[in-house]
C-alpha positions as CSV (number, residue, x, y, z in Angstrom):
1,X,0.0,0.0,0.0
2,X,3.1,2.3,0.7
3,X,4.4,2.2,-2.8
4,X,3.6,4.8,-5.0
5,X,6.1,5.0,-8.6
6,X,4.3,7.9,-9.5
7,X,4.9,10.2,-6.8
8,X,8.5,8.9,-6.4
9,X,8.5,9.9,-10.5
10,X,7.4,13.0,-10.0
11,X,9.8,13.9,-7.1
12,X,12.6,13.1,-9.9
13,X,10.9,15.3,-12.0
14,X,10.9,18.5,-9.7
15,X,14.0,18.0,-8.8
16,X,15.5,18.9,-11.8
17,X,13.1,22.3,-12.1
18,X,15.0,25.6,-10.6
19,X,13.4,26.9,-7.5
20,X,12.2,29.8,-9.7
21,X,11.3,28.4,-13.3
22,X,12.4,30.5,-16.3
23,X,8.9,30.1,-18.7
24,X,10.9,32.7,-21.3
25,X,10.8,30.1,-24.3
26,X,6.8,30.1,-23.8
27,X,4.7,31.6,-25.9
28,X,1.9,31.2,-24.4
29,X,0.5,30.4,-21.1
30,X,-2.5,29.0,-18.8
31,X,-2.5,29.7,-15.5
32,X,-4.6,27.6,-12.9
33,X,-5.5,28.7,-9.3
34,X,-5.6,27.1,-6.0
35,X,-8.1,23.6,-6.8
36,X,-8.2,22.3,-3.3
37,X,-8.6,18.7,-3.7
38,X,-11.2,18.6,-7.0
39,X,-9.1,17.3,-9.6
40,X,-12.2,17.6,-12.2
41,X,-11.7,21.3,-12.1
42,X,-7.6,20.3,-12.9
43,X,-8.6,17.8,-15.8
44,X,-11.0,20.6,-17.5
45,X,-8.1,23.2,-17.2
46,X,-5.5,20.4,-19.1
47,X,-8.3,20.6,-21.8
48,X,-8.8,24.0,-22.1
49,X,-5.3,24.9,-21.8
50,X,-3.8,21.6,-24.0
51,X,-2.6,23.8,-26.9
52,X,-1.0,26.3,-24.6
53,X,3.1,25.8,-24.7
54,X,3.4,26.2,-21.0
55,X,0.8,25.6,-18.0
56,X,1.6,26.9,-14.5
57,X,-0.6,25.8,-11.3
58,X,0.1,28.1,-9.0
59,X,-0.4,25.6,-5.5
60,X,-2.6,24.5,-3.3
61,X,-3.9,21.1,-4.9
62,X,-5.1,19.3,-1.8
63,X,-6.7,19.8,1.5
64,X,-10.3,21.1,1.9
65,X,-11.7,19.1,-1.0
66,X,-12.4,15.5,-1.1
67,X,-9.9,14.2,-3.7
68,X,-6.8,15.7,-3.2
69,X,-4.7,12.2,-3.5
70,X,-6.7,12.0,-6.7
71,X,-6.0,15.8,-7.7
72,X,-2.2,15.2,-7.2
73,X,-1.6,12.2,-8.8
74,X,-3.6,13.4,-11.5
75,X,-1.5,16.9,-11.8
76,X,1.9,14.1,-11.5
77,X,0.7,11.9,-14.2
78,X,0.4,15.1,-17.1
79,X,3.6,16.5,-15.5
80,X,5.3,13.3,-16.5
81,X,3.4,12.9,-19.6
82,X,3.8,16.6,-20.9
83,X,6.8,18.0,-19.4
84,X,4.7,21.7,-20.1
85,X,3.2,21.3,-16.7
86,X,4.8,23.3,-13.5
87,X,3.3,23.0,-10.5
88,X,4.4,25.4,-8.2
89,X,3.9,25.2,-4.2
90,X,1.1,26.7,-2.2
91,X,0.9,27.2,1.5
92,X,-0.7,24.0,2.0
93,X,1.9,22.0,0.3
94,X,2.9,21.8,3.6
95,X,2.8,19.0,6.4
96,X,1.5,21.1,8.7
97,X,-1.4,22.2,7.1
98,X,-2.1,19.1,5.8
99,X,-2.4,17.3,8.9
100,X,-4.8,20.3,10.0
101,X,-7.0,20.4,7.1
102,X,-7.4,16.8,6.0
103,X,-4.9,15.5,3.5
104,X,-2.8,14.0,5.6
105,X,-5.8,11.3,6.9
106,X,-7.2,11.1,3.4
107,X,-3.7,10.2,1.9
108,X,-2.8,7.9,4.9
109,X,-7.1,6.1,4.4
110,X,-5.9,5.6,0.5
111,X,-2.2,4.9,0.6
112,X,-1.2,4.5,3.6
113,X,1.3,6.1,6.0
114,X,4.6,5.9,3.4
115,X,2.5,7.6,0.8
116,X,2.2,11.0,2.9
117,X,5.8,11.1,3.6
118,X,6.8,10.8,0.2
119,X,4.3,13.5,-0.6
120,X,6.3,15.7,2.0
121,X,9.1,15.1,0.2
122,X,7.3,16.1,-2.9
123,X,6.3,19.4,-1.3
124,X,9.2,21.0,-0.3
125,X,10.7,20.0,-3.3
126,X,8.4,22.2,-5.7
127,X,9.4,25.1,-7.1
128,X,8.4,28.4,-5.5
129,X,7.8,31.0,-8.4
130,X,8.0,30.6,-11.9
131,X,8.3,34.2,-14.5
132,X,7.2,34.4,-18.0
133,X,8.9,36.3,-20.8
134,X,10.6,38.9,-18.7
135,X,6.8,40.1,-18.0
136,X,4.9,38.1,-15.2
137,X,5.5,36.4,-12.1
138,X,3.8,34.0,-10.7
139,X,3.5,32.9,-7.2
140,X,1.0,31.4,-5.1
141,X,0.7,34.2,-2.3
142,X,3.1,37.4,-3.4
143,X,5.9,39.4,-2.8
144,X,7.9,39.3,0.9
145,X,9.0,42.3,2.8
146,X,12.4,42.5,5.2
147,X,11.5,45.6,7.7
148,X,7.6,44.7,7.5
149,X,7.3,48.2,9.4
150,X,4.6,50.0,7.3
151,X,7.0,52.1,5.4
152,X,8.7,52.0,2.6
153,X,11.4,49.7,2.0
154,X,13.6,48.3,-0.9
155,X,12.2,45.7,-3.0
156,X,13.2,42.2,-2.8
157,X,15.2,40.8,-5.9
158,X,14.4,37.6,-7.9
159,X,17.9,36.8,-7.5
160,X,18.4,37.2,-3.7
161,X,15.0,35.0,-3.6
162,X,16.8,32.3,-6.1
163,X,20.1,32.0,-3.7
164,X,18.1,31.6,-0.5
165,X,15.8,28.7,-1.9
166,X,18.5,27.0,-3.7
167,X,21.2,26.8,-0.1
168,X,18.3,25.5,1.8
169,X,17.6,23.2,-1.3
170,X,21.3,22.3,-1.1
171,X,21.1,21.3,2.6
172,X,18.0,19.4,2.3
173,X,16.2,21.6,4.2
174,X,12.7,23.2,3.7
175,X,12.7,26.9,2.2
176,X,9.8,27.5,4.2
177,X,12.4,27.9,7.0
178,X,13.5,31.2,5.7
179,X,10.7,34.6,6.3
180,X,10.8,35.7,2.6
181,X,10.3,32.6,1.3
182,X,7.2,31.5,3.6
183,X,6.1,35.3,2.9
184,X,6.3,34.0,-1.2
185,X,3.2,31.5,-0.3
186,X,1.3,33.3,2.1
187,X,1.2,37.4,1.7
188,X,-1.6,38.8,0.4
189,X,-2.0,42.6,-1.7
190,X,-4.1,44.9,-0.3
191,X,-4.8,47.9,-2.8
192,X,-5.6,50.3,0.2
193,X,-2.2,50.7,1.5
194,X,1.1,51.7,0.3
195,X,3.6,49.4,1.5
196,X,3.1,46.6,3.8
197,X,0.9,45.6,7.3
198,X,-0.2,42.8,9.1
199,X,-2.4,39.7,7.2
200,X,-4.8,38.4,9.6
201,X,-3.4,35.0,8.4
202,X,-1.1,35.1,11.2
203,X,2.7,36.4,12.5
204,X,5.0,36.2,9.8
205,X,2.3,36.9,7.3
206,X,2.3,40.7,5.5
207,X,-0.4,42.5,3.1
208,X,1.6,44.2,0.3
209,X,0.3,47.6,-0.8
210,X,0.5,49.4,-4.2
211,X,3.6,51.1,-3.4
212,X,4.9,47.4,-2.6
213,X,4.1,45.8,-5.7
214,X,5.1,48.1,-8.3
215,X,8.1,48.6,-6.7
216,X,9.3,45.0,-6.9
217,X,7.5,44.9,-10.4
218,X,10.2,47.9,-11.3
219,X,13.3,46.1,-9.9
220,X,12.9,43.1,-11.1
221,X,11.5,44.3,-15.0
222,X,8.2,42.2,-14.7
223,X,4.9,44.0,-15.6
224,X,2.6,41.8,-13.8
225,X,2.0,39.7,-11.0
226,X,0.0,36.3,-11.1
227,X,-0.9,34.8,-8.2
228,X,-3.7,33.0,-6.1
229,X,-4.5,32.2,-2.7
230,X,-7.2,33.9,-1.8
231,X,-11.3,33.3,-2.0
232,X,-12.2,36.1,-5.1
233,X,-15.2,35.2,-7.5
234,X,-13.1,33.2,-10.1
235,X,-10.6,36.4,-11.0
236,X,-9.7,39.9,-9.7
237,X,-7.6,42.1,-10.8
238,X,-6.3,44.9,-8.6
239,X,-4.6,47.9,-10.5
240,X,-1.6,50.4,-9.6
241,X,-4.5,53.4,-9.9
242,X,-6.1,51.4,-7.3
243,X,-9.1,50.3,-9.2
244,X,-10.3,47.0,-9.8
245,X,-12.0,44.4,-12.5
246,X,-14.1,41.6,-10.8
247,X,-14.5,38.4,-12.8
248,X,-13.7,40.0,-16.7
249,X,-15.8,38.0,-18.7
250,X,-14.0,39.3,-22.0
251,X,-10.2,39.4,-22.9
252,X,-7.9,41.8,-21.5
253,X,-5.0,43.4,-22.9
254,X,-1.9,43.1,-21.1
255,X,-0.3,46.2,-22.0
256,X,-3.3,47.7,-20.2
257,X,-2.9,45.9,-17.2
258,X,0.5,46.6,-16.2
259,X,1.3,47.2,-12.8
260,X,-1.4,45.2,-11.9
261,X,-1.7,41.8,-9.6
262,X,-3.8,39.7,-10.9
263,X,-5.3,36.5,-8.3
264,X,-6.6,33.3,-9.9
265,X,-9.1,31.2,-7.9
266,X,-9.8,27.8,-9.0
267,X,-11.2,25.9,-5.9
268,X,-15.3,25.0,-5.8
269,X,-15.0,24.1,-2.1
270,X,-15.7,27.9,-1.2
271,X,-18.9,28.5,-3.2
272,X,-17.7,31.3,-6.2
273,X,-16.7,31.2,-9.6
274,X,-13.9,28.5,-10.4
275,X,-11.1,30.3,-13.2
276,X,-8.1,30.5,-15.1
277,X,-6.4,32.7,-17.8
278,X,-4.6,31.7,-20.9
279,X,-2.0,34.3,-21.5
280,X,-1.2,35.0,-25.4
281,X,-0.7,37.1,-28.4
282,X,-0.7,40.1,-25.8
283,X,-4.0,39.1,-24.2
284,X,-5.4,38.1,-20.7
285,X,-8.4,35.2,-21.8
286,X,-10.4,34.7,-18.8
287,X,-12.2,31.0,-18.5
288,X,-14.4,29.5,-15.6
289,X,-15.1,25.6,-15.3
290,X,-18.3,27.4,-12.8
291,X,-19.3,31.0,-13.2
292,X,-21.2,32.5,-10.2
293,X,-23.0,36.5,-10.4
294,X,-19.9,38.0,-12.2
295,X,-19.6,41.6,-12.6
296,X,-18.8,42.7,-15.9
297,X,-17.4,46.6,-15.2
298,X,-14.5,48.0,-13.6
299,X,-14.6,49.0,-9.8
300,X,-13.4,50.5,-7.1
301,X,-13.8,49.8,-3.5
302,X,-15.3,46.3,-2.4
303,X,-14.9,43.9,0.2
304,X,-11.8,42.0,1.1
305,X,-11.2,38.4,-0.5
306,X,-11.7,35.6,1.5
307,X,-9.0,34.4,3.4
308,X,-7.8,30.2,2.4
């Protein structure tokens, strides 16, 4: 029962994948949210997206949902099939939150005790962030912050982020050890402030402001940040000026959206629309396997996203 060539296949498979994946040679891309243990929401984005040259899942594949051995060992098989498949780590690729919100007795009931080990392996083993084209970066949660203090501080560079995950890599050690790194999985952006403050998530965890974000967007020459993590009606985008576009039900263009951070929500445990975007020929394409009251128009304002 403890036996499992597929995850052990797949750890092979990460392993070789930088901590940050370079997506450059792309030409296009689809993008899929947190999916929370309901791989049929993962096997309609493999359709939708099977002509795109690279597909990025941005974390979060089990807890919560009912099938998240299934979900992962169906996100391993087109991995190893593909080879155009990254799946980068969410917060809960993590043991700790797996034992907390249900994977790790679900894996345990269907594969037994060796299985979840492996699979914790597996975890810290994923890459962390992934950038396309010299334009986008994707992450599950967002960008980190040193002083945390409210004001404004440097920006954190891609390359300082690199060195960090690859010595703890080197050691055999979890990345999550280090602050910016566990900040890359669970910060949140908060369009209302400037720089960074508290997440009610928990110590250690930050909001990122507007000030924030397009500063590291500036240092590091991306023009947009894709990420997911948080409860939002399928897709929101929140814009440098401040303003917002709830659940676009037409294409965007990306030169319009620069600046921006874009979150991707892909989980139908938590009631709202389930997305993705396919990113090509200078476009944003928005998609939902499950489309709930969508506004159309831009906005500004609004309540807070719900917290994963």
């Amino acid at each position: 029962m403890g036996e499992n060539p597929l995850i052990d296949r797949l750890i092979e498979h990460v392993e070789s994948l930088p901590p940050i994946v370079d997506l450059s040679h792309c030409k296009s891309l689809a993008v899929l949210g947190d999916t929370h243990g309901y791989p049929e929401v993962t096997r309609w984005f493999f359709k939708l997206a099977d002509d795109a040259d690279c597909r990025v899942l941005l974390g979060d594949y089990v807890d919560r949902g009912p099938q998240g051995v299934e979900n992962l060992e169906l996100i391993a098989s087109e991995a190893l099939e593909r080879g155009n498949v990254i799946p980068l780590r969410g917060n809960h690729e993590d043991p700790s939150m797996n034992a907390y919100y249900g994977f790790t007795s679900e894996a345990v009931a269907k594969r037994g005790r060796e299985y979840i080990e492996k699979v914790s392996v597996l975890f810290r083993k994923l890459p962390h962030a992934a950038y396309w084209r010299d334009k986008v970066f994707l992450v599950h949660g967002g960008i980190p912050c040193r002083a945390c203090s409210g004001g404004p501080e440097n920006p954190v560079f891609l390359e300082e982020l690199y060195s960090i995950m690859e010595a703890y890599r080197s050691q055999g050690r979890d990345p999550l050890a280090d602050p910016l790194i566990l900040q890359l999985l669970w910060n949140d952006p908060d369009p209302y402030i400037d720089w960074f403050s508290p997440n009610i998530r928990g110590p250690g965890t930050f909001y990122y402001g507007v000030k924030a974000w397009t500063g590291f967007l500036d240092a590091n020459r991306f023009d947009l940040i894709v990420r997911a993590h948080e409860t939002v009606n399928g897709l929101l985008v929140y814009r440098p000026d401040r303003t917002s576009i709830d659940t676009p039900r037409e294409p965007l263009p990306l030169k319009a959206l620069a600046g921006s951070v874009i979150t991707v929500f892909s989980s139908l445990y938590h009631g709202k629309s389930s997305g993705a975007i396919i990113l090509r020929d200078g476009m944003l394409e928005p998609y939902y396997y499950r489309l709930v009251s969508a506004p159309s128009s831009p906005s500004r304002g609004g309540r807070r996203p719900g917290i994963v």
